[in-house]
C-alpha positions, -999 to 999 in steps of 0.1 A, spaced: -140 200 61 -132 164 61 -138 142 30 -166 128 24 -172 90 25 -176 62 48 -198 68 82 -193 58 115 -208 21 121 -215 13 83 -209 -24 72 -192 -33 39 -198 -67 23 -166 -90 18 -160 -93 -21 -153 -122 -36 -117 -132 -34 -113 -134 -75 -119 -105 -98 -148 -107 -124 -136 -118 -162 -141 -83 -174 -116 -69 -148 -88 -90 -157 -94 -84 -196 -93 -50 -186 -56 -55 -172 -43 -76 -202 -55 -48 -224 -35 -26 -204 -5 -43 -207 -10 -51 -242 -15 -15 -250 21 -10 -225 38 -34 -252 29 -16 -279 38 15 -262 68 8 -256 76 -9 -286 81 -49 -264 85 -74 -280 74 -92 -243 75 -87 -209 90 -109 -180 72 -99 -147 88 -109 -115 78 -112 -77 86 -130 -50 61 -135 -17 28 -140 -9 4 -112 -22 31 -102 -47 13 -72 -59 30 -72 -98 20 -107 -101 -10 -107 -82 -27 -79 -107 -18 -91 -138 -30 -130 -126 -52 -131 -96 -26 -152 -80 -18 -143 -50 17 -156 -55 41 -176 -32 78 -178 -30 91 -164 -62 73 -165 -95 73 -150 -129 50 -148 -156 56 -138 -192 31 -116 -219 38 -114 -255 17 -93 -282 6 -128 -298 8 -156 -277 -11 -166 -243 4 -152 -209 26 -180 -191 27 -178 -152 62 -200 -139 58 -210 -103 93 -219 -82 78 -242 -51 67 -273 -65 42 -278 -41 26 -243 -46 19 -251 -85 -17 -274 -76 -32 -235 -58 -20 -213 -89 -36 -241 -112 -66 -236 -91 -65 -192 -85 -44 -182 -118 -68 -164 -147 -38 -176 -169 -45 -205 -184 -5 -219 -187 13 -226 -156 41 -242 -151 65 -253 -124 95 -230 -124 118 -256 -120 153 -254 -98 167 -226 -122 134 -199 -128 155 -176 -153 165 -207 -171 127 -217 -173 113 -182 -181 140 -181 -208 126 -213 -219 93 -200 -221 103 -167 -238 117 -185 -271 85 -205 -270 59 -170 -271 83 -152 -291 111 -165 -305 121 -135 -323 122 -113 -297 150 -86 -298 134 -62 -265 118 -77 -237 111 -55 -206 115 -67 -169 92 -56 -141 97 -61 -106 128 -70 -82 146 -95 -100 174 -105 -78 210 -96 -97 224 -135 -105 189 -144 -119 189 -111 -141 226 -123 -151 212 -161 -154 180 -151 -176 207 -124 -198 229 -155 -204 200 -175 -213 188 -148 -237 218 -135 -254 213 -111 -277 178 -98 -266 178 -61 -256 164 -63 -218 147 -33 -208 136 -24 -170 98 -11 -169 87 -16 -136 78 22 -132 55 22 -164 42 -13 -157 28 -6 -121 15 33 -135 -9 9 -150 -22 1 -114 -22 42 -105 -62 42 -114 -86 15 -95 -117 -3 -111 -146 -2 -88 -136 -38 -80 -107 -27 -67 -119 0 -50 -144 -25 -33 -115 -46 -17 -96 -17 -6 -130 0 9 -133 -35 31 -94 -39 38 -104 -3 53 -131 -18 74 -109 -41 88 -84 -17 99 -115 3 115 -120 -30 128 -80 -32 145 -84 3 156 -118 -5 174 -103 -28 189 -74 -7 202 -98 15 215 -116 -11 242 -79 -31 248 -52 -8 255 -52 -1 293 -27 0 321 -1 -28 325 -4 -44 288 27 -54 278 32 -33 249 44 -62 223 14 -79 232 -8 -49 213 -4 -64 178 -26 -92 194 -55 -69 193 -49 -56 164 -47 -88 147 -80 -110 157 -103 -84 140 -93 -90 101 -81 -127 107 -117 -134 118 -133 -116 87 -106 -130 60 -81 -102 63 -45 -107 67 -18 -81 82 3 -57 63 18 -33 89 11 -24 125 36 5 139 30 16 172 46 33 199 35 42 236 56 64 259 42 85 288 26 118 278 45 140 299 77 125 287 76 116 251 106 100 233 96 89 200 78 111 173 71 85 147 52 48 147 81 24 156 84 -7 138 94 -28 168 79 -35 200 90 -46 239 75 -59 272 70 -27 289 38 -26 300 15 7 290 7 23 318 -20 53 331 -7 88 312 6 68 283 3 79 246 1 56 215 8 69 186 -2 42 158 1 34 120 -21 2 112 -26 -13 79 -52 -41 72 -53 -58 38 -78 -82 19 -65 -102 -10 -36 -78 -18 -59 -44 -14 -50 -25 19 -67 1 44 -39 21 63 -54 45 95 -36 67 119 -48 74 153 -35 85 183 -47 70 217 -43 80 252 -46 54 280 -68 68 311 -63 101 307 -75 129 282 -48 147 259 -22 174 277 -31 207 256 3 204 231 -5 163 226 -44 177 218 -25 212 200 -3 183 178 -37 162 172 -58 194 160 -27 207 136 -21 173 120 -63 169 115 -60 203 97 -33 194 78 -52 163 64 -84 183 55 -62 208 36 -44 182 20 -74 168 11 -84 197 -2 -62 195 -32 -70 154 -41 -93 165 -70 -86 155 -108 -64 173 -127 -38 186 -102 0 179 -100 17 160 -81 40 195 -75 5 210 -67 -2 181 -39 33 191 -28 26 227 -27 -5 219 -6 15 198 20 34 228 30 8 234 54 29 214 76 59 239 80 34 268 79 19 252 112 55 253 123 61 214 124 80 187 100 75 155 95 96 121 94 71 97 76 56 102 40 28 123 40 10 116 11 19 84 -11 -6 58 -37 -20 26 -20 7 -1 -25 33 24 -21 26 38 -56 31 74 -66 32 98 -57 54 95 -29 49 134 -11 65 148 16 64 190 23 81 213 5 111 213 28 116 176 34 112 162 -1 149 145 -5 139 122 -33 125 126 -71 92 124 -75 68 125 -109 61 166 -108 40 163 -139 15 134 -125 -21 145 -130 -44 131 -105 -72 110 -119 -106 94 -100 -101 68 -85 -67 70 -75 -64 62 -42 -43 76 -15 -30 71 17 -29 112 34 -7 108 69 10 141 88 30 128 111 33 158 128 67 172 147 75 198 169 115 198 157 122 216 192 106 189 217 106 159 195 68 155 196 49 137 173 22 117 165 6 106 129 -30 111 123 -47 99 84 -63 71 61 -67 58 28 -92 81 5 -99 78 -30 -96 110 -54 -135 117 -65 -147 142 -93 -162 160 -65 -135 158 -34 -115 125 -19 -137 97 -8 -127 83 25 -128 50 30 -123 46 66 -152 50 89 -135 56 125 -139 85 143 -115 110 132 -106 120 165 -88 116 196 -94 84 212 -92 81 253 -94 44 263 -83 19 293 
């Protein structure tokens, strides 16, 4: 059975683009209880982009270029902003009250601000990517101070959504329904296929959305090449016959919705393309199966071994947290990297559930899933498209 959730042709409001005042005290008593935790005697966060996601939680700034912001046990937050220019919108969207240009030299600056919130400090952890010469700069600056990397601890914090976070990841899921809807009455013989992401993209730009991924690829269905979304597109036009396989992700105010469909253009599914579909659907339901609180992250895995019991593999992630958070889950047979064995599932985790599905003799593959969130009583899904095949053009 499939989860539960969202239904075909339901509407969800747009939430408002900052979070209430009781959600962000929420985070900074989170990371005020990490501090303590881990014995800090502050913590230098890091990002660099627009919708910076480490940033962007603990501020409700969306971010820019690069910024960093700063929390100490007893002394306000300080959010340091590189572009100049960028400083009047963070004024304006920041929940931290001190923010301050970053200057030409960040490190130097967040060094700066570090002896003003605590000038005793002796450990001070570092979350996020901060590039090597700035971690070398900001050391210099610091000398002395034990510098401590955190990042996986720091974004655990993010591992279980608020209901206001779950209400921007349930619309960033509308408006990928909305991109795959879209898909469905667009594709048709002789679009060029890197003009697809144009379809894709009007849907969520016209309701405040912005885009975060959209992997596609399109080959005939009687002579199938790829096995996974590809990342990059050409001019070849889709033609009658043609399969899509797709991975679309839609995101609101640094909250996404990621779907997986497959799509055939004129034509209804050979039986191994509809054999492929059926398989990776059942795969999803079972995995779903095991999304209840309580269970491993090495139980998860344990379920995802449907896959090679089907007789397929996969290339893609099957199961992994919204944002890329963990866990990160393959099957049994395919996971090559470490993952947390011990994580305990929690409501309102959400997670993104994807077979992509292939038959290692012929290469054949496609990717079928969407973004649920882990309910006392079974996932939620979040998603209201059809879960099926979809024949278009």
């Amino acid at each position: 059975m499939a989860p539960p959730g969202a239904k075909e042709g339901s509407r969800v409001e747009q939430p408002p683009v900052r979070f209430s005042q009781q959600e962000m005290a929420r985070r900074l008593r989170l990371i005020d209880e990490l501090l303590a935790r881990l014995g800090l005697d502050a913590l230098l966060v890091y990002g660099a982009g627009r919708y910076q996601a480490d940033i962007h939680w603990a501020t409700d700034w969306p971010g820019g270029r690069e910024g960093y912001t700063l929390f100490f046990p007893a002394a306000p937050p300080v959010l340091l902003v590189q572009f100049y220019n960028h400083v009047p919108t963070a004024l304006a969207r920041a929940r931290v009250e001190d923010v301050r240009w970053a200057g030409p030299h960040g490190a130097e600056t967040a060094a700066q601000a570090l002896r003003e919130g605590a000038p005793s400090a002796r450990r001070v952890g570092i979350a996020g990517a901060l590039p090597f010469e700035q971690y070398l700069e900001f050391a210099q600056a610091v000398s002395g101070v034990q510098l401590q990397p955190v990042s996986s601890p720091y974004r655990a914090l993010r591992l279980v959504k608020s209901e206001e976070e779950i209400a921007r990841l349930r619309y960033a899921a509308q408006l990928a329904d909305l991109s795959m809807e879209a898909l469905r009455h667009g594709l048709q013989p002789g679009l060029p296929q890197d003009r697809m992401p144009a379809l894709i993209e009007v849907p969520y730009l016209a309701n405040g959305g912005y885009s975060g991924i959209h992997y596609l690829a399109a080959m005939p269905m009687d002579g199938p090449y790829l096995s996974v979304p590809a990342q990059y597109l050409d001019g070849t036009p889709l033609a009658q016959g043609d399969v899509v396989i797709t991975e679309i992700t839609a995101c609101y105010e640094g909250y996404q919705g990621q779907i997986h469909r497959t799509y055939s253009i004129g034509r209804d599914p050979t039986p191994s393309w509809l054999h492929l579909h059926d398989a990776a659907l059942r795969a999803f339901e079972e995995i779903c199966r095991s999304l209840v609180p309580g269970r491993t992250a090495e139980e998860v895995l344990s379920a995802c071994g449907i896959v090679e019991e089907m007789g397929f593999t996969i290339l893609d992630d099957l199961v992994h947290g919204a944002d890329q958070l963990p866990p990160v889950l393959r099957t049994p047979a395919t996971q090559h990297q470490p993952y947390p064995r011990a994580l305990r599932l929690a409501e309102n985790m959400v997670l993104v559930v994807q077979p992509n599905l292939v038959d290692a003799r012929t290469g054949q593959g496609l990717q079928f899933g969407e973004t649920v969130v882990v309910r006392a009583g079974g996932p939620e899904r979040l998603h209201a498209f059809p879960q099926e095949w979809v024949r278009c053009g």
